[in-house]
N, C-alpha and C positions, 0 to 999 in steps of 0.2 A: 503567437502566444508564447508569455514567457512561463515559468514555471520557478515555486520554491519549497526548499524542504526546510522543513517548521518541527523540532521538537516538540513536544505537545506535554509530555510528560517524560518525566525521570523514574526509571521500575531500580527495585531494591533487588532484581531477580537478573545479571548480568546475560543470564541464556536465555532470556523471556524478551520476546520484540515483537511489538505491532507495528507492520507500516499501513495508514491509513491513506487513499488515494480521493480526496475532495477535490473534484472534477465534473462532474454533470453535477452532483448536488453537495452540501455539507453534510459529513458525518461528524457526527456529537460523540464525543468521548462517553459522554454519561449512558451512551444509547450502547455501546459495544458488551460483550458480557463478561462479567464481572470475573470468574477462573479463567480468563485469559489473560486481562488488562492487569489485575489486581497488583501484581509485582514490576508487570514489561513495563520494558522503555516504548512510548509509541511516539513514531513517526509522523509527520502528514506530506504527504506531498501536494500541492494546491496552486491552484492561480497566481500569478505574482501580482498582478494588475488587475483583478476581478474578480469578480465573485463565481463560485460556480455554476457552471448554464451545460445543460444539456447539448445547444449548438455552437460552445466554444470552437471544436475542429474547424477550422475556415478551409484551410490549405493542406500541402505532404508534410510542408517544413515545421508546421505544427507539430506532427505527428513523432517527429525528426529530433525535433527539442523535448519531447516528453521522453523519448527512446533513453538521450544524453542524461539528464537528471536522474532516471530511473537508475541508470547506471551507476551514476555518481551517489547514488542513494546506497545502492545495495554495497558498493566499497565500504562508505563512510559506516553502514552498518557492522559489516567485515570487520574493518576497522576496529570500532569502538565495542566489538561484543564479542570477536575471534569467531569460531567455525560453530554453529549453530545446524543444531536437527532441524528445525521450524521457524518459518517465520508467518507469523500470523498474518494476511494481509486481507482489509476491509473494503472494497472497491466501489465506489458512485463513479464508474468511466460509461463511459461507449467501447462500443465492440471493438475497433481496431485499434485501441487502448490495450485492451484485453490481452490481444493478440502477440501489440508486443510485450506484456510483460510473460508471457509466458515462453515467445522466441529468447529474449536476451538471457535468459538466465543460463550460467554457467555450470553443468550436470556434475562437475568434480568440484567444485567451489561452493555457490551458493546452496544454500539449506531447501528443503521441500516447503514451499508455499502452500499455504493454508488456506485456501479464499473461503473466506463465509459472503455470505447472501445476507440481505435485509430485510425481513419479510413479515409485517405485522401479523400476519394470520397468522403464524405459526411462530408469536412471539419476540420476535425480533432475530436478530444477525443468528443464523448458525450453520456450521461447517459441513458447505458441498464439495469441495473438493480438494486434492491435493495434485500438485504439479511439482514436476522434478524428481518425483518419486523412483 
């Protein structure tokens, strides 16, 4: 599986970032909520070659190449937006997706992740937890 990071939107707001992770399913921008997105810059990270499916993961080296990207993601965010409190991030993965994004992160560098959940009952995307905290 290859993997690409997709711009999505340009935020007026340089300390405001969503990364959004379209992997088992697509997340819709229009679906995220609105005092979070409204200014951030959001991210996606997504399939290079497909669509997203629930049973993408075939292999480790899947797992391997989502690690790399993820990585490269969280630089290029560094990058382009300096040392941030938060970053907001919206996840359609599987579990050892999860996993890594919560191993790779770097406790004196990158910002505390945000993950909300998507949950029409209870209205859609909102914030269960915080990692790196």
């Amino acid at each position: 599986v290859q993997y690409k990071i997709v711009t999505v939107k340009e935020g007026t707001d340089r300390k405001k970032v969503a990364l959004v992770l379209s992997l088992s399913g697509k997340i819709q921008l229009e679906d995220l909520p609105s005092e979070v997105i409204n200014d951030a810059t959001v991210y996606e990270i997504t399939l290079e070659n497909d669509l997203p499916d629930p049973l993408f993961l075939h292999q480790r080296q899947d797992l391997t190449n989502f690690s790399v990207i993820y990585q490269q993601t969280l630089r290029q965010i560094g990058t382009n937006h300096g040392k941030l409190d938060e970053l907001h991030l919206f996840p359609a993965i599987p579990a050892p997706v999860a996993v890594v994004c919560g191993q790779e992160l770097m406790p004196k560098i990158d910002p505390v992740l945000v993950v909300y959940d998507g949950d029409k009952r209870v209205g859609g995307y909102h914030r269960v937890l915080e990692v790196n905290k």
